[in-house]
N, C-alpha and C positions, 0 to 999 in steps of 0.2 A: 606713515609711521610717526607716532608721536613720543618722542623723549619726557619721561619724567623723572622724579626722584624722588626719594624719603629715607631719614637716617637709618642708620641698621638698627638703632632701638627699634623703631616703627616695623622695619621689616623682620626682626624678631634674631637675634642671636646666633640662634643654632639656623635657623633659616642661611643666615650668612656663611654662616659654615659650609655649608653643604652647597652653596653658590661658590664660595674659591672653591671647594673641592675641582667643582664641574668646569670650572674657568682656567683651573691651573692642570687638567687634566691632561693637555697635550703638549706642557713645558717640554723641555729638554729637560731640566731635573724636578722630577715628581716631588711635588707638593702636596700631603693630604692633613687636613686638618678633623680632629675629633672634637667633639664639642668641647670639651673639658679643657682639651689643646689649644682653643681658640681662644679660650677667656683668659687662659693662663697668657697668652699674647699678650691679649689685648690690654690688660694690665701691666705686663711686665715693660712693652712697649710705647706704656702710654700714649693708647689710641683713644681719639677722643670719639668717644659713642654717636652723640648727636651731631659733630661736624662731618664723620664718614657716611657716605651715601650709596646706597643701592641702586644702580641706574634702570631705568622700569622702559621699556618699549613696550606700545598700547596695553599696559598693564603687566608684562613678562619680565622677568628680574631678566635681565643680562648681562650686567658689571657691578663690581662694587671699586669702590676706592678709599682706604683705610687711610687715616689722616691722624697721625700722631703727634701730640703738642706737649712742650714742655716750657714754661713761664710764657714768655713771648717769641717763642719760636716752634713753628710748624713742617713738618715733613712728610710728602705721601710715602708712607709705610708700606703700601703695597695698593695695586691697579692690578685689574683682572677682567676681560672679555669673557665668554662664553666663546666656546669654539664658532658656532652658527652666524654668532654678529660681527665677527673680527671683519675687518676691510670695509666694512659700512660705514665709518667717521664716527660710531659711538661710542671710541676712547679719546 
C-alpha cells in the first residue's frame, strides 16, 4: 500500500465533501456536509485550501485533514478516516 497526498483544491471541493460525508458516517454524532455547507465552513472557519490534504492510498481518497489558519497560527479543524482504513496507521 502506498500513501499519498494532494490538497483538497486538487482533489476538487465537493469531492471533499462527499469524502467527510463517508468518513464521518459512523461518528457517534452524524456529521453530513452539502456542498454549499462545506464552503460556507470552509470560509467561515478559515481553512486553508492548499494546506488541507486528502490522503490517497494507491490512488483511493481515504482521509482528509482540514487545516485552519489564522495570521500565524494553525489548527486541525477537522481529521477523518473512512470507515474501511481506520486501524491501518493512516491517521
Amino acid at each position: 500500500m502506498a500513501y499519498t497526498q494532494q490538497s483538497i483544491v486538487e482533489y476538487g471541493l465537493r469531492e471533499t465533501a462527499v469524502l467527510l460525508n463517508t468518513a464521518f458516517a459512523e461518528y457517534t454524532v452524524p456529521i453530513h456536509f452539502d456542498y454549499e455547507g462545506f464552503v460556507r465552513m470552509v470560509v467561515s472557519a478559515h481553512v486553508d485550501v492548499t494546506a488541507s490534504q486528502v490522503l490517497l492510498e494507491d490512488g483511493t481518497a481515504i482521509g482528509v485533514a482540514l487545516i485552519a489558519k489564522r495570521g500565524f497560527r494553525c489548527r486541525l479543524a477537522a481529521m477523518a478516516i473512512v470507515p474501511a482504513a481506520r486501524s491501518r496507521g493512516a491517521g
